[in-house]
C-alpha positions in Angstrom: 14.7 5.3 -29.7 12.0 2.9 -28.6 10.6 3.0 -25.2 11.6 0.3 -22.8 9.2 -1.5 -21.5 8.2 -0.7 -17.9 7.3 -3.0 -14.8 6.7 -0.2 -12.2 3.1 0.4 -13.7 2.1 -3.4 -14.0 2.8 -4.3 -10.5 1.9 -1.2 -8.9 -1.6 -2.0 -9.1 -1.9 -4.8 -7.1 -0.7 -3.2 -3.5 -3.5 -0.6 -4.4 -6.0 -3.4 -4.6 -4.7 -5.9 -2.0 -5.0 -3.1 0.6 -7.9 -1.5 -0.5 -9.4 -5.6 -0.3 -8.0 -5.1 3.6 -10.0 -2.1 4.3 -13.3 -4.0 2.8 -12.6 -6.7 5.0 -12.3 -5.1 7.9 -15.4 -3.1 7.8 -16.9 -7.0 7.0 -15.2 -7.8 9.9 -16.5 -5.2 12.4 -19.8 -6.1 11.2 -20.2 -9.3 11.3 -17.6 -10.2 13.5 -16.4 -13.1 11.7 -13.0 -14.7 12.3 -12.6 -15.2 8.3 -12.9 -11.7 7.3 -9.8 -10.5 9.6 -7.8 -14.0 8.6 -8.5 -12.9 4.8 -7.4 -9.4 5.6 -4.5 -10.2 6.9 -3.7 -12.3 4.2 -4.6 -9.0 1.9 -2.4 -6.9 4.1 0.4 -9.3 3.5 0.1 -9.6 -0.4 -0.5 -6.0 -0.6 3.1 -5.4 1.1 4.7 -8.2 -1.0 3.3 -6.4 -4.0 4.4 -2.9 -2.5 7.9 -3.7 -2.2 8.1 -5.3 -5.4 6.4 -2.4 -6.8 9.0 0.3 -5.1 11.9 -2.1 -6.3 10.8 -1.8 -10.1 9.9 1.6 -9.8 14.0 1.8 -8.9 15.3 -0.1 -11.6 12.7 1.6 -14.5 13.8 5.0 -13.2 17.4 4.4 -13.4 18.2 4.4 -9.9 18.7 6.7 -7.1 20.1 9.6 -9.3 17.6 9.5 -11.5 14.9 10.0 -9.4 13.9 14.5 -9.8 11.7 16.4 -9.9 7.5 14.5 -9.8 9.5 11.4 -9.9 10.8 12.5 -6.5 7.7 13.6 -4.7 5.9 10.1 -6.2 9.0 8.7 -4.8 8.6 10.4 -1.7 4.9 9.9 -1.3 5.9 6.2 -2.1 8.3 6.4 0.9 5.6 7.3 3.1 3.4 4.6 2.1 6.3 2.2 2.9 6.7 3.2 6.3 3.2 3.7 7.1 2.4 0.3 6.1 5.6 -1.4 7.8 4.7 0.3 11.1 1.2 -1.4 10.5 2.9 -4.7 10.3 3.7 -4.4 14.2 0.1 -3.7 14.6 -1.0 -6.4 13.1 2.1 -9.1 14.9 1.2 -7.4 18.7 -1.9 -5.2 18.8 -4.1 -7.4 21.4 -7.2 -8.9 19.8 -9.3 -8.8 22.8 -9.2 -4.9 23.3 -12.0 -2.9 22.2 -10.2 -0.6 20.5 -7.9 -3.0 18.2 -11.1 -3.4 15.2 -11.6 0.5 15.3 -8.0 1.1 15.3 -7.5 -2.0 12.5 -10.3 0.5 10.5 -8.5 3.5 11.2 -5.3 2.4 10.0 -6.3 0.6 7.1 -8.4 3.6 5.6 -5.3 6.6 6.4 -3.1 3.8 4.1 -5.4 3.8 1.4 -5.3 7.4 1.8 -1.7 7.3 1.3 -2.1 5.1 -1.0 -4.3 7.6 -2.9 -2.4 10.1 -2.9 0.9 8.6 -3.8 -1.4 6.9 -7.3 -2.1 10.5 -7.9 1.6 11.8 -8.2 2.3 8.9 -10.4 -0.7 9.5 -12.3 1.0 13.4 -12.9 4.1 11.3 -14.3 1.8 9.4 -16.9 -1.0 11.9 -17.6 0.2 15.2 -16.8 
């Protein structure tokens, strides 16, 4: 039987990139303090999430659904999952944390690299699925 063909892995690379864009932008950011750099990282936050739940919703269908997810497809899934919530709990950052503090580019930074963390970590249990 022929292998089906697969969208999970084709879209899955661009949240990866979009947010890893976001964290280069903000350390641009707090540099130079440009206005630019945190309008384009937004707008990478933003794709990055688009791409992300696109990326979870064919990882879905290509496993077969709910059931179907065991085993390392579970703890990717899982890991996945975490990413989802980390980054949709950023999103509220992003609408109400108050520009004018001090601490909103540090805490833009800090956020921004634990997701690509996340993010890191959930690229290697998928990896395990492909590789392993």
């Amino acid at each position: 039987m022929a292998k089906s063909f697969l969208i999970h892995p084709i879209l899955v690379h661009f949240p990866i990139d979009f947010y890893f864009l976001e964290l280069v932008l903000l350390v641009r950011w707090v540099r130079t303090h440009d206005p630019n750099h945190l309008s384009f990282a937004l707008f990478s936050f933003q794709m990055g999430y688009l791409f992300m739940v696109l990326a979870i919703l064919a990882g879905l269908i290509d496993a077969g659904g709910f059931a179907h997810i065991t085993g390392r497809v579970r703890t990717h899934f899982l890991a996945a999952a975490t990413v989802f919530g980390f980054y949709t709990l950023r999103i509220f950052f992003w609408r109400f944390g108050k520009a004018d503090a001090t601490s909103y580019p540090l805490s833009h930074l800090l956020f921004a690299a634990s997701g690509n963390i996340l993010v890191a970590i959930t690229g290697y249990f998928g990896g395990l699925l492909v590789y392993d």
